[in-house]
VOPAGU-2260 file (C-alpha; in pm, 1 decimal, decimal comma):
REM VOPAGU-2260
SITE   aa  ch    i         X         Y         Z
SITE  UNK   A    0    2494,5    1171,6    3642,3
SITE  UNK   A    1    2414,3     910,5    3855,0
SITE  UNK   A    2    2715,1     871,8    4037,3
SITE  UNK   A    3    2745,5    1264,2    4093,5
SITE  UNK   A    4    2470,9    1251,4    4299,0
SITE  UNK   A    5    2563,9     953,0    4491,9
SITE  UNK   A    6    2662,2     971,7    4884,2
SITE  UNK   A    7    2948,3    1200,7    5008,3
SITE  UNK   A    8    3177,3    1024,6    5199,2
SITE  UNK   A    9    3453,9    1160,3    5396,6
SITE  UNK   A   10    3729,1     964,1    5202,1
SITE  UNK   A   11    3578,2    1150,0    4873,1
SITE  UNK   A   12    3563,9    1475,5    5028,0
SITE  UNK   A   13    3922,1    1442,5    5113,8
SITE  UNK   A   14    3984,6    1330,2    4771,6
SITE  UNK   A   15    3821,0    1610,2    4640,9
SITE  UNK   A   16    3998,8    1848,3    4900,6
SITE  UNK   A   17    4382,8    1731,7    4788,3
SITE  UNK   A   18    4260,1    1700,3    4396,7
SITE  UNK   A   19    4170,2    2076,9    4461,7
SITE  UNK   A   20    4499,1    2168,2    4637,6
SITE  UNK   A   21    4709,3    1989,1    4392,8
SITE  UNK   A   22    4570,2    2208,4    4075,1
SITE  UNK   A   23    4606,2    2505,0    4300,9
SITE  UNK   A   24    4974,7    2440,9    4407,4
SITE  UNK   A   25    5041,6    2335,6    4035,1
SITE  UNK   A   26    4877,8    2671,9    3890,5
SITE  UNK   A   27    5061,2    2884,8    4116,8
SITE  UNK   A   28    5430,1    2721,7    4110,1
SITE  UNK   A   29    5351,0    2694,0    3709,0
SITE  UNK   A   30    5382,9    2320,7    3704,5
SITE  UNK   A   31    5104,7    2228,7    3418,9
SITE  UNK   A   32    5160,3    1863,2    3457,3
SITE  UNK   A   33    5091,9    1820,7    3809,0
SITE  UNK   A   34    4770,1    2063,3    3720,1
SITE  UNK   A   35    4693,4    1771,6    3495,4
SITE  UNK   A   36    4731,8    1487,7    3745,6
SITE  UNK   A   37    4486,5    1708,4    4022,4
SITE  UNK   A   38    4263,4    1786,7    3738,2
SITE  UNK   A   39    4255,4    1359,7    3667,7
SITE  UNK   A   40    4225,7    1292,1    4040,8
SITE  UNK   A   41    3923,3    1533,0    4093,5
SITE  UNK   A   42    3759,2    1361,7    3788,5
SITE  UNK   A   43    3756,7    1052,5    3978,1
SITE  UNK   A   44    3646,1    1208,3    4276,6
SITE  UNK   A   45    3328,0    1344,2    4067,6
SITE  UNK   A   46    3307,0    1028,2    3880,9
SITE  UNK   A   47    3291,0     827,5    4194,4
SITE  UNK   A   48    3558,2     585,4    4009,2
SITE  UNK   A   49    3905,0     465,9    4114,5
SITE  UNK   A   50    4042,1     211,4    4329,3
SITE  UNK   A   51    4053,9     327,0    4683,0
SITE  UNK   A   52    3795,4     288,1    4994,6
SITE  UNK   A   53    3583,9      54,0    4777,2
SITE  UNK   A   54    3573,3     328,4    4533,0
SITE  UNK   A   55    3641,5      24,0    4258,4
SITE  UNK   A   56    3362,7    -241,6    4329,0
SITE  UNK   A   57    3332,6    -545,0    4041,1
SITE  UNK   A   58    3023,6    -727,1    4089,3
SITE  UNK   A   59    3190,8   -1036,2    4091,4
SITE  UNK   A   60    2951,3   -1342,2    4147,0
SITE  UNK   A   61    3141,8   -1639,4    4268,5
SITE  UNK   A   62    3061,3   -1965,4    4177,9
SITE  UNK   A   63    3144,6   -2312,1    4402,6
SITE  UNK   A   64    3374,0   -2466,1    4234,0
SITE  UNK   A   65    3190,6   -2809,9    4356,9
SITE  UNK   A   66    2913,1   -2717,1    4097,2
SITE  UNK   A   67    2886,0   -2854,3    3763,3
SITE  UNK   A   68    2974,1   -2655,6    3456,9
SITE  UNK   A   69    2703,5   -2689,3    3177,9
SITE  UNK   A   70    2805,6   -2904,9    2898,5
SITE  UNK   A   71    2878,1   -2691,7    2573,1
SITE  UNK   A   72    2739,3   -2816,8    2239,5
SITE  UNK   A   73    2832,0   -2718,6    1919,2
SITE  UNK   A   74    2709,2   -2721,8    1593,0
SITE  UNK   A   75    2823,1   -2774,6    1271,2
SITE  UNK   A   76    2750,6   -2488,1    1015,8
């Protein structure tokens, strides 16, 4: 619910717009597959997910390669 509520921009209300316009177009030339592919690309809009204007964000740490990786012990069961 979260990321329902979570700021509006312009790139997602276009989304939304052409997600909207697909299902539309697809509905009225009776082309239920493309209805399905607007239908997917407005529940990414609503979703917030997806991989476009920093729509997909991994919260990647990087490390410095320079540091030292701790030393792994194991134990015999």
């Amino acid at each position: 619910m979260k990321a329902i509520l979570a700021p509006w921009g312009f790139m997602r209300i276009l989304r939304l717009v052409m997600g909207v316009v697909i299902m539309y177009q697809s509905f009225a030339n009776h082309q239920p597959w493309i209805g399905i592919l607007g239908g997917f690309f407005v529940i990414q809009v609503l979703m917030n997910t997806g991989c476009s204007a920093a729509g997909c964000n991994p919260n990647i740490t990087r490390r410095n390669p320079l540091d030292k990786a701790k030393e792994v012990v194991y134990e015999d069961v």
